[in-house]
C-alpha positions as a printed Julia matrix, in Angstrom:
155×3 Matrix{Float64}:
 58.66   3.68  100.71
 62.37   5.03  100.22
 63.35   8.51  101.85
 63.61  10.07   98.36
 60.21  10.13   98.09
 59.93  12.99  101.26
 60.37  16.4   100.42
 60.9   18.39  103.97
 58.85  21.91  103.11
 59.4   23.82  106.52
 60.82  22.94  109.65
 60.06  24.53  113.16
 63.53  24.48  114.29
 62.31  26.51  117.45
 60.0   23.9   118.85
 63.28  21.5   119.97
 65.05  24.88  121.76
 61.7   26.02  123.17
 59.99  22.3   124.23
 60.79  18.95  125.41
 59.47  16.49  122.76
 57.18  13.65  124.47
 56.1   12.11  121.19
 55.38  12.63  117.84
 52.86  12.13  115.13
 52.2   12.05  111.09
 49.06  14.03  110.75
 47.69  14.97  106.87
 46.39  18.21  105.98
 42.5   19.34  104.65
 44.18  21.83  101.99
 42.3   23.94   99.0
 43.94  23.87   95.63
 45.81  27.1    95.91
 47.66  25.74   99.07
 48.77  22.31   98.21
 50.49  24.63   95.09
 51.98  26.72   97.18
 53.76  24.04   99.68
 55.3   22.15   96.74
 56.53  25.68   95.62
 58.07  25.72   99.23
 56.54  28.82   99.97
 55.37  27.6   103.97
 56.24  28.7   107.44
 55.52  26.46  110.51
 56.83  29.5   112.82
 54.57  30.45  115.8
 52.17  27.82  114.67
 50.35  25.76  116.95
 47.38  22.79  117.31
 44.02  23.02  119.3
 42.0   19.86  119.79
 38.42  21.07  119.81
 35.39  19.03  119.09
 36.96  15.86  118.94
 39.48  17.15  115.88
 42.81  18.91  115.67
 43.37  21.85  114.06
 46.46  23.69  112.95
 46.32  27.52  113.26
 49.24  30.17  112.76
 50.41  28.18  109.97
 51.82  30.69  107.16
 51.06  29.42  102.98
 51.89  31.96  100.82
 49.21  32.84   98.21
 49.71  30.88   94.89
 51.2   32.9    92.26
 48.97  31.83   89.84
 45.77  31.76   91.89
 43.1   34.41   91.44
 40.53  35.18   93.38
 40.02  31.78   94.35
 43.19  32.38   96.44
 43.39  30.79   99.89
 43.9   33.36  103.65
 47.41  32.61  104.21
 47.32  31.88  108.1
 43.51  30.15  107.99
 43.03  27.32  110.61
 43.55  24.08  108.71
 42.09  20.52  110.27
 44.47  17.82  111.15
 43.65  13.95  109.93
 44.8   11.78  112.78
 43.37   8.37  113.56
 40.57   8.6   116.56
 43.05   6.43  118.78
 46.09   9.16  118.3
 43.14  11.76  119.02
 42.25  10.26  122.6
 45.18   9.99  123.42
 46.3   13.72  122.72
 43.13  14.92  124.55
 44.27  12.92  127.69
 48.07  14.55  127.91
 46.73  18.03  126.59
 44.57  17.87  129.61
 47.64  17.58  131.09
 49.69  20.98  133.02
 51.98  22.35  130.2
 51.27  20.0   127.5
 51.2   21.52  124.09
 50.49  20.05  120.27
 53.38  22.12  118.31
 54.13  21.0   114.69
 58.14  20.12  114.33
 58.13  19.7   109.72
 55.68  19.91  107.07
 56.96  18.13  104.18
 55.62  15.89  101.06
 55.24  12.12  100.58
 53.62  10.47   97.85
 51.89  14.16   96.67
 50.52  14.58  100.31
 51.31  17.05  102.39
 52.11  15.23  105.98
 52.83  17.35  109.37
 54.66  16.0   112.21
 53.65  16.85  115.16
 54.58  16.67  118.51
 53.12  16.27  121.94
 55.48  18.97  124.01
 56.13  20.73  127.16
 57.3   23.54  127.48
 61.04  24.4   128.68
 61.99  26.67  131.53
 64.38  29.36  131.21
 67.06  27.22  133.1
 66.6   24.71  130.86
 67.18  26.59  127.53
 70.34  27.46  128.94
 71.35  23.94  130.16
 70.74  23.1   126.44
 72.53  25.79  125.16
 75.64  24.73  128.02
 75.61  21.24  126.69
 76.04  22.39  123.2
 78.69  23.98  123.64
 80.52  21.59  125.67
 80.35  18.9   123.11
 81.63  21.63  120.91
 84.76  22.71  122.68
 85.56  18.45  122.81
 84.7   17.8   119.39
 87.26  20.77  118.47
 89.6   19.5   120.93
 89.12  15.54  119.35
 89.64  17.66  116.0
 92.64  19.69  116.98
 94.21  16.19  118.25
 94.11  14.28  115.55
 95.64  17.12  113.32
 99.31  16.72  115.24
């Protein structure tokens, strides 16, 4: 399996500024017709979507598909909770560091491999406000030197 086959759909490019990324996971999606349409049209949001391990299974709720174009009344809810397919192993695990103070499941990319729709998704905590801006600080350090480096080599 090359990379050309993966087609990134959405991102949740908030997750990295708002958690601290333990681990991650490929999890596939129970979709309906009308959905699985709709994410190869690009039409998805993973924005203030989250997981829930309940019963044993992981679901995804919050997580925006716009209705198919083409669909009629057979059309899906656009922010239904959708299950997760994980292996029971990954699932154990998760329920032992969710347990866990400030340990969340937060989806990073939906995207498509092989015709299936795949979400990674990530075992977080959450940041502090201090932290966000020690992020933000070290950013634009490396900035300023890479501009510096930049301006350097120019003379």
């Amino acid at each position: 399996m090359g990379k050309k086959d993966v087609k990134v759909v959405a991102q949740n490019k908030k997750a990295t500024h708002d958690y601290f990324i333990e681990d991650t996971y490929e999890a596939g999606i129970v979709l309906t017709g009308t959905e699985i349409k709709s994410i190869r049209a690009g039409k998805a949001n993973l924005k203030d979507s989250f997981a829930r391990i309940s019963n044993g299974e992981v679901f995804l709720h919050n997580m925006h598909i716009s209705p198919y174009e083409q669909g009629n009344r057979f059309n899906h809810e656009p922010t239904r909770t959708r299950k997760l397919l994980l292996h029971k192993e990954e699932i154990r695990k998760l329920i032992g560091k969710t347990k866990e103070k400030g340990y969340s499941l937060v989806p990073l990319k939906l995207y498509l491999r092989n015709g299936f729709a795949k979400l990674d998704l990530a075992l977080a905590k959450g940041k502090k406000q201090y932290d966000k801006r020690q992020a933000i600080a070290k950013r634009d350090a490396n900035r300023e030197v890479a501009r510096a480096l930049r301006e350097k080599q120019k003379y």
